[in-house]
LODREN-44259 format. One record per residue: residue in one letter; x, y, z of N, C-alpha, C in turn. Coordinates in pm, whole numbers, plus 50000, padded with zeros to 5 digits. Example, Ala and Ser with C-alpha at 12.3 -4.5 7.8 and 13.67 -1.06 7.14 Angstrom:
BEGIN
A513194943150780512304955050780513204967050780
S512854977550708513674989450714512905000350787
END
This chain:
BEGIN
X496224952048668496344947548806497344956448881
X497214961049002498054972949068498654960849138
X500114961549159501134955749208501914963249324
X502484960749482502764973349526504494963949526
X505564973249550506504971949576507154972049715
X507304961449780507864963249926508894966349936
X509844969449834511544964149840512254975049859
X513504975749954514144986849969515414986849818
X515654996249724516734991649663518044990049724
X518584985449661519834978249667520894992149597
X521764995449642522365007049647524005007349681
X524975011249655526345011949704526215021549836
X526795017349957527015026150063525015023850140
X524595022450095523615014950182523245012050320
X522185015450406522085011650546522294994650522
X522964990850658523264973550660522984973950861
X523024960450866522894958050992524574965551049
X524234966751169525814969751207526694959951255
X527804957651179528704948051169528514939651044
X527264942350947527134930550837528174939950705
X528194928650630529674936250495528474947250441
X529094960150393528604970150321528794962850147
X527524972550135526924969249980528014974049880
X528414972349806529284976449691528444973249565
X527834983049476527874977749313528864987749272
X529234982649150530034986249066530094986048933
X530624992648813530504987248675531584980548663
X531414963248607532634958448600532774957648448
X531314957348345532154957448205530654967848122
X530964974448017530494982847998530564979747861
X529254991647804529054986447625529914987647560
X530525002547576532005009047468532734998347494
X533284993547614534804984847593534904972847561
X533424962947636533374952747618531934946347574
X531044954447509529704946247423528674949647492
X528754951247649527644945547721527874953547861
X527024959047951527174965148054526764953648159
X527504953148266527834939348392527694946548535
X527274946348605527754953248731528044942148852
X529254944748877530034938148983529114941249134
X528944930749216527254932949314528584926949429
X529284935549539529284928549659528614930149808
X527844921149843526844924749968526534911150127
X526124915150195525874904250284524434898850262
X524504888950289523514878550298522284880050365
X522224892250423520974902750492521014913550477
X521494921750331521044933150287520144939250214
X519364948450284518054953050194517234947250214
X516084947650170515184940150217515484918150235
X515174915450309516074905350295514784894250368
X515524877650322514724868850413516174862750523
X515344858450633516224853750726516004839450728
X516894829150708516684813150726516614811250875
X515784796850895516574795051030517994794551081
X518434784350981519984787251001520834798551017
X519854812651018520184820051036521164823251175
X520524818951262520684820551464520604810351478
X520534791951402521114780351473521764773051403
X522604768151380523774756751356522704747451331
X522734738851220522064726451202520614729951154
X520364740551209518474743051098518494750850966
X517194746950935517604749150770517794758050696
X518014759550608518864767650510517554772850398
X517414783850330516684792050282515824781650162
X517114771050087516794763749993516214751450023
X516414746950136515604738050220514144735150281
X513524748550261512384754450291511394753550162
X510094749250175509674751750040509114764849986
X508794764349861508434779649865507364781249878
X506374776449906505534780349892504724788750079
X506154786650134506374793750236506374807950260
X506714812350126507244825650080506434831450022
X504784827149981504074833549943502724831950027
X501654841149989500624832950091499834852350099
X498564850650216497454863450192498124869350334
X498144879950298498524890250425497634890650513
X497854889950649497654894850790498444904750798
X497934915450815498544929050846498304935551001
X499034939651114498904944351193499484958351233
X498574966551257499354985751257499954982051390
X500864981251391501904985051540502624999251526
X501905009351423502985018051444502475029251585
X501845021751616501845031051792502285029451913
X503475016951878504595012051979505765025551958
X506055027552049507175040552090508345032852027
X509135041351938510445037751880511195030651981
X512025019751974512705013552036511965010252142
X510655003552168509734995152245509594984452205
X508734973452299508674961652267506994961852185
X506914949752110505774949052070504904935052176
X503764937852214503324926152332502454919052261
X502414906852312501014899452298499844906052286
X500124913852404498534922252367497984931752254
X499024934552198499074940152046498484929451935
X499124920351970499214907551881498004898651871
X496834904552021495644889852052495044891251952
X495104901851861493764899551765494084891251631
X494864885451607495474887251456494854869251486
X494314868551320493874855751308494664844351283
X494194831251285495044819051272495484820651182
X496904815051134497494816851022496574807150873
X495584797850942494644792450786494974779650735
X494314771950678494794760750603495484763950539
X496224750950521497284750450386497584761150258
X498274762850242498084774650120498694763749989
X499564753550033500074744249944499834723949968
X498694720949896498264706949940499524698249958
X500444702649863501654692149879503134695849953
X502964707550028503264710750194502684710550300
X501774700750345500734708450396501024709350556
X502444714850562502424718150705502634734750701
X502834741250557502964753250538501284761550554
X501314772250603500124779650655499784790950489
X498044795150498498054799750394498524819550384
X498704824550515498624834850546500204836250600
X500324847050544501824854950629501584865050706
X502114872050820502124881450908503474892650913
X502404906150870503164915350843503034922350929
X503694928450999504054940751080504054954651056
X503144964451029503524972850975503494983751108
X505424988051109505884995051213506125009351197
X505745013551065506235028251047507725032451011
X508165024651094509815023951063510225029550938
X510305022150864510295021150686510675039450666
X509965047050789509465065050708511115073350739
X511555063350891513255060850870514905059250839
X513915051950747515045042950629516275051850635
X517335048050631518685056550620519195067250710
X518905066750826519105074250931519175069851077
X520055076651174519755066751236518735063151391
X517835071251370516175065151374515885052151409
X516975048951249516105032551185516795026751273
X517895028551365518035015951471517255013851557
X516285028451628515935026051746514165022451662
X514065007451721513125004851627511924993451697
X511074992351722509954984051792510784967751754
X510594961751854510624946551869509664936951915
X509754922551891508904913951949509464912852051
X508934910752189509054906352301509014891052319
X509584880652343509784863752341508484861652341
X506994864952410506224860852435505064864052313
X505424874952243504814874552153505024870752026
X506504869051983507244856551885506334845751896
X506304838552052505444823752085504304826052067
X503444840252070501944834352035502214839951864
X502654847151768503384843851657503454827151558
X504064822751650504184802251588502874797851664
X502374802451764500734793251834499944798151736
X500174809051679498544808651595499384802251468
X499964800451411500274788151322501224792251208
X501604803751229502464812751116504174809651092
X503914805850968505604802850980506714817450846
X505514826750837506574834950782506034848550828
X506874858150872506904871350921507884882950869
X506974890750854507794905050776507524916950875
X508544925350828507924937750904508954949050857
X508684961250868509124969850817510254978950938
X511024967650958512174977951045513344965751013
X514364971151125515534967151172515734948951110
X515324944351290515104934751317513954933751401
X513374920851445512524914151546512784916351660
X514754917951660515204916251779515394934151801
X515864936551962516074951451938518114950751880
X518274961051825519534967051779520184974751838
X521164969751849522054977751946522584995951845
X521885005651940521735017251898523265025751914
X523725031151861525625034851887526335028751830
X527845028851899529095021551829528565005251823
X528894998651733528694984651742529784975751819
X529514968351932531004959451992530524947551932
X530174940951858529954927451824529124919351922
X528624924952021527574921852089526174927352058
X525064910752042523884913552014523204922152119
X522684937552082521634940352152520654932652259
X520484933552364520234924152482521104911652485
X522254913052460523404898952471522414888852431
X521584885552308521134874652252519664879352128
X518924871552035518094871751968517044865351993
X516704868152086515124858652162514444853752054
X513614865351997512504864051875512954857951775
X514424860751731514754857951599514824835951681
X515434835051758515404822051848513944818051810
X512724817751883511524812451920510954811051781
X510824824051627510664824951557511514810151434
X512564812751440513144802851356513414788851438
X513164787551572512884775851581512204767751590
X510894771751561509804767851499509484764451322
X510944769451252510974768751123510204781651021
X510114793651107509674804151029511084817750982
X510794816550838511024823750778510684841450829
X511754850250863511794863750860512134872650805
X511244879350715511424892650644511914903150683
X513104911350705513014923250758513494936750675
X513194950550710513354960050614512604960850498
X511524956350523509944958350448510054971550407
X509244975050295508654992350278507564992350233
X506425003050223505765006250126504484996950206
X504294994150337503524986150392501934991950414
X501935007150411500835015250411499915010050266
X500485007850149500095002350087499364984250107
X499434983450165498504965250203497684971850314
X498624980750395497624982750510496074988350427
X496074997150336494985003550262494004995350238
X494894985650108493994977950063493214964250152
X493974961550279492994954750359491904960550460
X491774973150487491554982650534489844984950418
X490404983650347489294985050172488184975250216
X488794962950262488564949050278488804942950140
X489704944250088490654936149979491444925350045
X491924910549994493074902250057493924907149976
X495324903950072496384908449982497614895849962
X497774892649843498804882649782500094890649853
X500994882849890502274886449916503534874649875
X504164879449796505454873249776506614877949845
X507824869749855508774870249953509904864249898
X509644858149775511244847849714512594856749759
X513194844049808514634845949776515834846749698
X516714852649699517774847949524517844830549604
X518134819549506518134810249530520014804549558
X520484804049646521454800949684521664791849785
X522314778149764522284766249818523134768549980
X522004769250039522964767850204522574781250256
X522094787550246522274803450240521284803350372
X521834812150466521454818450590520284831350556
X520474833750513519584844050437519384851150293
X518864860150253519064863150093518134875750096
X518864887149979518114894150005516544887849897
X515654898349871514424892649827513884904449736
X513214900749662512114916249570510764916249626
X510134917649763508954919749803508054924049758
X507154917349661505664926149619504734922149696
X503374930549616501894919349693500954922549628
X499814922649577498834925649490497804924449575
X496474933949546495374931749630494464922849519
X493734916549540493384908949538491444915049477
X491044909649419489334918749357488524920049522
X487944930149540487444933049656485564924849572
X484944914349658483544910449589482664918449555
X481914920749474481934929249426480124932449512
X479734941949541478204943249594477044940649536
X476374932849603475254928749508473884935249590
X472934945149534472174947449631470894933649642
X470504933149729469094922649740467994927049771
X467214919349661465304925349665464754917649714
X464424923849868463794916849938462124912049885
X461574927549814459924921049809459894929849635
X459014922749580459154932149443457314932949466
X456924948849426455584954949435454984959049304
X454104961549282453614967249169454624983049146
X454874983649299455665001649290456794998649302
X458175002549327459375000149329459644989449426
X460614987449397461124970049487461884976249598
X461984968849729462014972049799463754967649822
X464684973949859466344974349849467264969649949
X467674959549995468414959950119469964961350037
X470104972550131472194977350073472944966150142
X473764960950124475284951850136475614962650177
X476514952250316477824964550343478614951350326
X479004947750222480404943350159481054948650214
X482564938050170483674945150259483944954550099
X484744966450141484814976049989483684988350015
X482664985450066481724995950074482065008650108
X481865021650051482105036250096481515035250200
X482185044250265480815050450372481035067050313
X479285072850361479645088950382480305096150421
X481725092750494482315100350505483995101650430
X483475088750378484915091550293484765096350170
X483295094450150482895100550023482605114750017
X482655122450096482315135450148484095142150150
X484985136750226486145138850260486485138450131
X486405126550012487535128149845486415135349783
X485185141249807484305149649740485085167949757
X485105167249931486375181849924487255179549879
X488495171749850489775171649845489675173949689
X488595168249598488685174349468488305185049442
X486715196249538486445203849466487895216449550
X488245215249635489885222949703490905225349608
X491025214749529492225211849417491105219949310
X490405217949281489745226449184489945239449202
X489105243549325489735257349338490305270249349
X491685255149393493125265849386493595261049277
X493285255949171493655252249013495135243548986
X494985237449155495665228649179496235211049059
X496655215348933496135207948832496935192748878
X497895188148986498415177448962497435170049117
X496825178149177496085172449330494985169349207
X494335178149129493035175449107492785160748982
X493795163648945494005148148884494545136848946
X494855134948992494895128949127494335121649166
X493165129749197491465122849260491045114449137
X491215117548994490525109648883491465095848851
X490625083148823491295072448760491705073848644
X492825069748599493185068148419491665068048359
X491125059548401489945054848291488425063448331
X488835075948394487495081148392487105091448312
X485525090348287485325097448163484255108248224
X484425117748128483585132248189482735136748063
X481625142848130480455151548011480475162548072
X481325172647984480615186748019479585198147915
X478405194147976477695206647863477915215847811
X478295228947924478385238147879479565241947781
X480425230647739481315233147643480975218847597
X479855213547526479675206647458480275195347407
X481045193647529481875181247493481375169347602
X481555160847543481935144347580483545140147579
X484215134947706485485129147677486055118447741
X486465112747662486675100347702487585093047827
X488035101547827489515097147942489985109648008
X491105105648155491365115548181492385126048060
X493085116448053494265123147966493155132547877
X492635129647765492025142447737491375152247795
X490705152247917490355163148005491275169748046
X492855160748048494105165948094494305177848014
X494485168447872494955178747743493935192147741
X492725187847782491725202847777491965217947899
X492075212948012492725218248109493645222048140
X494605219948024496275225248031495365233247918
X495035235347830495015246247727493695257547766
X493265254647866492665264847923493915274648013
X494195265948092495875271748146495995276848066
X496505276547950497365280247876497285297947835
X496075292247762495115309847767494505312547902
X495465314748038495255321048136494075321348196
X493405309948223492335302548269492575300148416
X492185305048509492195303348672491155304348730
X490555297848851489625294748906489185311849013
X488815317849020488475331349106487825325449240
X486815318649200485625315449309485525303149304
X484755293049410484235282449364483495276449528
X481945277249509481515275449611480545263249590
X480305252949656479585244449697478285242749752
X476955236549709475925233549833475275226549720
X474355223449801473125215249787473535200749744
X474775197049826475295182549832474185169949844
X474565163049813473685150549801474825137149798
X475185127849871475675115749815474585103949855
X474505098349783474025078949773475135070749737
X474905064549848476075050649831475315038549773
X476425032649693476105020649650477265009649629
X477225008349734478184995049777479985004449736
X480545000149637482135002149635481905012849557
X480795017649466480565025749419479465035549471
X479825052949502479025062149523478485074649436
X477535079349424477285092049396477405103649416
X477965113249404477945127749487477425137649388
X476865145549449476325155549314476125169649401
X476575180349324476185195049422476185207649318
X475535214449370475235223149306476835235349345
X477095236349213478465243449218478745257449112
X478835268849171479405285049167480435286149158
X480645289649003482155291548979482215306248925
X483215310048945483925324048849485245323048807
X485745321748705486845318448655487805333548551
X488965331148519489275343148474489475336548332
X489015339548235489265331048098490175335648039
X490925342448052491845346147961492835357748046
X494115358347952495155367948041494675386948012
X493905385047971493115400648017492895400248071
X492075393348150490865392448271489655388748298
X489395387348155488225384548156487335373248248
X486445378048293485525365448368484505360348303
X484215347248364483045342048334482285334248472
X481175334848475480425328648598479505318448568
X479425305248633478635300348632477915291648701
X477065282848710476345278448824475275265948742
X476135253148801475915243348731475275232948845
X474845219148790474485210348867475905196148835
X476805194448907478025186248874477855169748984
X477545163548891477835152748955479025140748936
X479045136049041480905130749003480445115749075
X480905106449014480575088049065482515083249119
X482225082749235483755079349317483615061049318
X484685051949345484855042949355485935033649375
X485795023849497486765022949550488155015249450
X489325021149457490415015149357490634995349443
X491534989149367491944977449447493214982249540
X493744993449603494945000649656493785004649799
X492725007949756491705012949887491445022749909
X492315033249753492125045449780490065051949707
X490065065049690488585066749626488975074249540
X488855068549405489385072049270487695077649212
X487975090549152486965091049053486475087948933
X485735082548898485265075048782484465079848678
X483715094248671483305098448599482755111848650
X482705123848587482605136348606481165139448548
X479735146748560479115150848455478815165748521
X479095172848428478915188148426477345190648356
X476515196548479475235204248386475095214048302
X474885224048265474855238548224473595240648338
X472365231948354471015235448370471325231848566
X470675239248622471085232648737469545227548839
X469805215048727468665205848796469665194448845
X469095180248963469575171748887469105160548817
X470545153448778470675143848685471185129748758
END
């Protein structure tokens, strides 16, 4: 199962809000002196990736442990805002499309929603500079349609919600107050901020994968905020089923699914160059790359069958080795068929290679077909290689 990591680490000397306590770890006991290595952790209550309570911005609302959890988990709503101008507001009108936050995600909360709303601001590309202050915000009005469509937890990959005061810090909030972080938690929603790694969900919903998202807090009684370990997992994209509409004495007749997951031709065309490019310029860490752990290749003309990448790996470094480089390598007589999350590509491919550190060449001209398919991340992983000698196809 691919797992992504949202979390900024946790670090000594660390970006912090301005004015919040700086991060300190430390070693406080170590194996040689005392058995066991300890590290002494001092930080604020909103460092790093972090959740925000209500009690965050009001006196009397609740506290992180007060909240249930099942608040903190739930399927991503993802929205690209990264085409709001650094230090702009984010509007409603950005915001009209994003769906209701969903039934219940927990029968025995059931005022908690099943969906969380992520922000993905770009910010994050930032991190540690200071960029990361001048950073997109919610505007009050779009916080309120935020809690109208029914959402009580929000993440996003910057600052704050609110804007940040950019320069020396006087202990005054940026716009003398926290609108969003206000409208947001007084409605009882939970805020994530200093997200990373959000291109990752964006992908896999993009795939049309759902994406699980967790958000826990360290559990501390009363606590205004906490930081958090942000993951999210995508979720199995359904898988395509084609349907026969009429069956004939001659072939049955095919209607394709466009499932969500489905290639189209052009992405299958686009990771069809990007591997035979890395090929070659004998590009060996791009061209593996394109292949999944678990894909397996037949090449004739060296009479092998193999099972995995890693051994195609191991075969391709020892061609390297004995001074094996790509000279030529030309393309045509392309062909792809799609089939749902899984495609075909096949082309007729002209190679000249130098086999050895004399010089020697060799040429050849094969029929190579390669089966792409979509990963649960959303990227187009290859799944199996077959090399012709004969150049028909197969």
């Amino acid at each position: 199962m691919t797992w992504f990591d949202l979390s900024v680490p946790l670090r000594t000397g660390m970006p912090v809000y301005p004015g919040d306590p700086e991060v300190r770890i430390a070693s406080a006991l170590t194996v040689e002196a005392d058995g066991a290595n300890v590290l002494s952790l001092a930080l604020g209550s909103h460092s790093g990736t972090h959740a925000d309570a209500p009690l965050h911005v009001g006196d009397g609302w609740a506290a992180l442990d007060e909240l249930p959890l099942s608040r903190f988990g739930g399927i991503a709503e993802i929205v690209d805002v990264r085409g709001v101008a650094r230090g702009g507001a984010i509007t409603t009108a950005q915001l009209a499309g994003i769906a209701p936050a969903g039934s219940p995600g927990d029968p025995e909360n059931p005022g908690d929603p099943a969906k969380i709303l992520l922000l993905h601001t770009g910010c994050a590309a930032a991190w540690g500079t200071d960029e990361y202050l001048k950073h997109p915000w919610l505007e009050p009005a779009a916080a309120q349609l935020i809690v109208d469509r029914g959402y009580r937890a929000i993440g996003l990959d910057a600052l704050s919600v609110d804007p940040s005061f950019a320069g020396a810090w006087d202990g005054t909030p940026a716009g003398g107050g926290f609108p969003a972080h206000a409208i947001l938690a007084g409605n009882g929603c939970i805020i994530v901020e200093n997200l990373t790694g959000l291109e990752q969900v964006q992908r896999a919903r993009d795939a049309g994968a759902d994406v699980e998202v967790f958000l826990f807090p360290l559990n501390i009684p009363g606590a205004d905020g906490a930081p958090i370990r942000a993951v999210a997992r995508p979720l199995p994209v359904p898988e395509l089923r084609p349907t026969v509409l009429q069956q004939t004495k001659q072939q049955p007749t095919i209607l394709q699914s466009t499932a969500p997951g489905a290639l189209s031709r052009e992405e299958v065309q686009e990771a069809a160059d990007r591997l035979v490019a890395a090929f070659a310029a004998t590009d060996t860490e791009a061209y593996f790359a394109a292949f999944s752990p678990q894909a397996t290749f037949i090449f004739h003309p060296e009479a092998q069958s193999l099972g995995s990448r890693s051994a195609y790996r191991t075969l391709w470094d020892s061609w390297l080795a004995s001074g094996w480089r790509v000279l030529d390598c030309r393309s045509s007589e392309q062909d792809i068929q799609l089939l749902g999350a899984t495609a075909v590509f096949s082309h007729r491919v002209a190679t000249t290679v130098q086999i050895d550190r004399e010089g020697g060449r060799d040429t050849s001209d094969e029929r190579e077909t390669i089966i792409f398919s979509r990963a649960l991340d959303g990227s187009i992983v290859c799944v199996h290689e077959h090399l012709s000698a004969c150049p028909v196809d197969v």
